[in-house]
C-alpha positions as CSV (number, residue, x, y, z in Angstrom):
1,X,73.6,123.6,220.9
2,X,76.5,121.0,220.7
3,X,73.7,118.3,220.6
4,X,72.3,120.0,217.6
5,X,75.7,120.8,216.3
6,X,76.5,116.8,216.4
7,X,73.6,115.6,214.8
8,X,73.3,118.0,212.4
9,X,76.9,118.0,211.2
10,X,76.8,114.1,211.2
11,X,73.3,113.8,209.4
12,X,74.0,116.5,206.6
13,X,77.6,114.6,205.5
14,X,79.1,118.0,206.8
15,X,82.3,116.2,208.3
16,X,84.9,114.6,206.4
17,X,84.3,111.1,204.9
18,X,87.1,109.6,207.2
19,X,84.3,110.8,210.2
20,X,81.7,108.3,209.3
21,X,84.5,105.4,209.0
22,X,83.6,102.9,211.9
23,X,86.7,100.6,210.6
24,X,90.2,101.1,212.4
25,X,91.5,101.6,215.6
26,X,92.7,104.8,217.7
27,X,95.3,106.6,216.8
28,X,96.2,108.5,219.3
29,X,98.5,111.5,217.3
30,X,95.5,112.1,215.7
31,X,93.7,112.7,218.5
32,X,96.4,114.5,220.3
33,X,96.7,116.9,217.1
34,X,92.7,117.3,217.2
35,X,93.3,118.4,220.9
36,X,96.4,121.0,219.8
37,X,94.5,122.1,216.9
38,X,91.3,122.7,218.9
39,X,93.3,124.5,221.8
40,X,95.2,126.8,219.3
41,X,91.8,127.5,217.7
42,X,89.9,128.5,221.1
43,X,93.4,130.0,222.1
44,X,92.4,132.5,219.2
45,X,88.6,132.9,219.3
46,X,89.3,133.8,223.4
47,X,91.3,136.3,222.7
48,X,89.5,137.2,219.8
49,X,86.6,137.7,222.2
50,X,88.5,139.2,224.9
51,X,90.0,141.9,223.0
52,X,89.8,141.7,219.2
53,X,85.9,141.6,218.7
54,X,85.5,144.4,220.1
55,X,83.4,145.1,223.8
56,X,79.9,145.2,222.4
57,X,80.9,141.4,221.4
58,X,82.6,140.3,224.5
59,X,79.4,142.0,226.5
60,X,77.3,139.4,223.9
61,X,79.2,136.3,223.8
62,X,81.8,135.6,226.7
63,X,81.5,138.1,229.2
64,X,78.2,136.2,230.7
65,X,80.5,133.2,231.5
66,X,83.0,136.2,233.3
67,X,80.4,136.3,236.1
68,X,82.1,133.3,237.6
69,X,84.9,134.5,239.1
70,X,85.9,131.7,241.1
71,X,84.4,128.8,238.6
72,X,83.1,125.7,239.7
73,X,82.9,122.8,237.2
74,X,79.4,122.6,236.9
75,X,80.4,126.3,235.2
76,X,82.4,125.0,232.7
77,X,79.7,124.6,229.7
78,X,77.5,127.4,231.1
79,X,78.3,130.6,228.7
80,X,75.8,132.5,226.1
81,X,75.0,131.1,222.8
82,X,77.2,133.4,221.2
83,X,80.3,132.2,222.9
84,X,79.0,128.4,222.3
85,X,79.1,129.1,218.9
86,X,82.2,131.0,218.6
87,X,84.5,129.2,221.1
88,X,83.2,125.7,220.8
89,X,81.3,124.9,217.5
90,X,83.4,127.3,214.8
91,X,86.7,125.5,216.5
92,X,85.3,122.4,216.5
93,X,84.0,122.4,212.9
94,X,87.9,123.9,211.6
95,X,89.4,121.0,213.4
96,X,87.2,118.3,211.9
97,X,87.7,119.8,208.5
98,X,92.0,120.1,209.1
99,X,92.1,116.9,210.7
100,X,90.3,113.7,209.1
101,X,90.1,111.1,212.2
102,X,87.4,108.5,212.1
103,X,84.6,108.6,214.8
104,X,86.5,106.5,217.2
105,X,89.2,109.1,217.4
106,X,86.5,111.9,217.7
107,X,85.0,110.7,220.4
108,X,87.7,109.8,222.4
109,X,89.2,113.6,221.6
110,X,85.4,114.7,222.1
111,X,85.2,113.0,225.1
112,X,88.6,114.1,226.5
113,X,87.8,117.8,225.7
114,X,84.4,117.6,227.5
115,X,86.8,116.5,230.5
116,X,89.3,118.6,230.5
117,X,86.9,121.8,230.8
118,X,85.0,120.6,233.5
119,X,88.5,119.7,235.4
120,X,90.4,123.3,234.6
121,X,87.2,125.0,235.8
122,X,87.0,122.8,238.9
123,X,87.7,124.3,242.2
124,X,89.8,121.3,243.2
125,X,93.8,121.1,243.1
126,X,94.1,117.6,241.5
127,X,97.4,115.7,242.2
128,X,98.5,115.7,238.6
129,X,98.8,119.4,238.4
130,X,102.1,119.8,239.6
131,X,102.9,117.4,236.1
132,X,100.7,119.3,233.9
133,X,101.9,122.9,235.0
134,X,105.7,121.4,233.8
135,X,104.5,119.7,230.6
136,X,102.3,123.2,230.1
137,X,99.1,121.7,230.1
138,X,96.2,123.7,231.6
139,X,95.2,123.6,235.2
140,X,92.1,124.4,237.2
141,X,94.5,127.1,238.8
142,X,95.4,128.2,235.1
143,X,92.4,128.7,234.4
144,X,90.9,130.7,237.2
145,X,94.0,133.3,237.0
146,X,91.9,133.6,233.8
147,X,88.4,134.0,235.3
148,X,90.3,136.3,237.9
149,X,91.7,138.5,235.8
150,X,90.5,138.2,232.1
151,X,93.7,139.2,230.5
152,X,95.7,136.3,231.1
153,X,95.8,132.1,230.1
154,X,93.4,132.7,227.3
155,X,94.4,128.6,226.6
156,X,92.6,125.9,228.0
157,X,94.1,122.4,227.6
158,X,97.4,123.9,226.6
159,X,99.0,126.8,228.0
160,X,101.7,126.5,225.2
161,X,100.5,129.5,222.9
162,X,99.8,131.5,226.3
163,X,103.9,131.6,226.6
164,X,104.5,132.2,223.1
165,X,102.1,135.0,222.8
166,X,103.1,136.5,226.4
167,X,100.0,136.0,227.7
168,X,100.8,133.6,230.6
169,X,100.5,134.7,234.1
170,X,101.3,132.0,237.0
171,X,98.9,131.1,239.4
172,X,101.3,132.1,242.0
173,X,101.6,135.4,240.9
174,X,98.3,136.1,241.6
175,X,98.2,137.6,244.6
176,X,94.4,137.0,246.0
177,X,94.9,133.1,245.0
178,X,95.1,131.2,248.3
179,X,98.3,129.0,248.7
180,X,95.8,125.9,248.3
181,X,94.5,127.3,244.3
């Protein structure tokens, strides 16, 4: 779906004319905005699926990708079609048309967003989560108290609008998490 997403967006002149600019370099508060704006987005669409949607639309879209409770990374883009489209494309289609970076600075955000899941839905401690869990940027342990629990750290990259919304729960305040997650 994201393939077809790509292509078609790119084809069609859906994007913003900055988008097909191959001219400049990377700015990189653009693609740190891209990455904010594209967490605060999924931030919303999770919970929206979660709790706002209603359950015969959670059961559709994002409870399928809820059967791994203890994610691996290989789980990180496996989910329903449904939740592609509404946690992934919709986001990533708002954030193109709020944000106009040139393709250089979509791919790099691209890329690093393709990263980051895979890593929060890892079932490795990496050694820069310590860092991360101060600067509140989202860990693989973040994340699983999510997959653990489904009511808490709806975020992914950032965990920021989890503690402003009061939806942030600590890793170590989950009591079946090992010392080691």
């Amino acid at each position: 779906m994201l393939t077809a997403y790509l292509s078609a967006t790119w084809m069609l002149e859906l994007m913003p004319c900055s988008y097909y600019s191959f001219d400049g370099g990377v700015r990189p508060h653009l693609v740190a905005a891209q990455i904010v704006s594209q967490d605060l987005l999924q931030y919303a669409m999770h919970w929206l699926e979660h709790k706002g949607f209603g359950a015969d639309f959670y059961k559709l879209s994002h409870k399928p990708h809820h059967r791994f409770v203890n994610p691996r990374w290989a789980d990180a883009f496996n989910g329903s079609m449904a939740d592609t489209f509404t946690m992934i494309l919709i986001t990533l289609f708002i954030t193109a048309q709020l944000l106009h970076a040139n393709v250089w600075e979509y791919m790099i955000f691209g890329g690093s967003w393709s990263a980051w899941l895979v890593l929060i839905h890892s079932e490795t401690v990496h050694p820069w989560d310590p860092l991360f869990r101060r600067l509140g940027l989202g860990t693989a342990a973040d994340h699983h108290v999510h997959h653990k629990t489904f009511v808490w750290n709806y975020g992914h990259v950032i965990m920021w609008w989890d503690r402003l919304f009061g939806t942030y729960k600590s890793p170590a305040a989950v009591a079946q998490f090992n010392k080691g997650v």
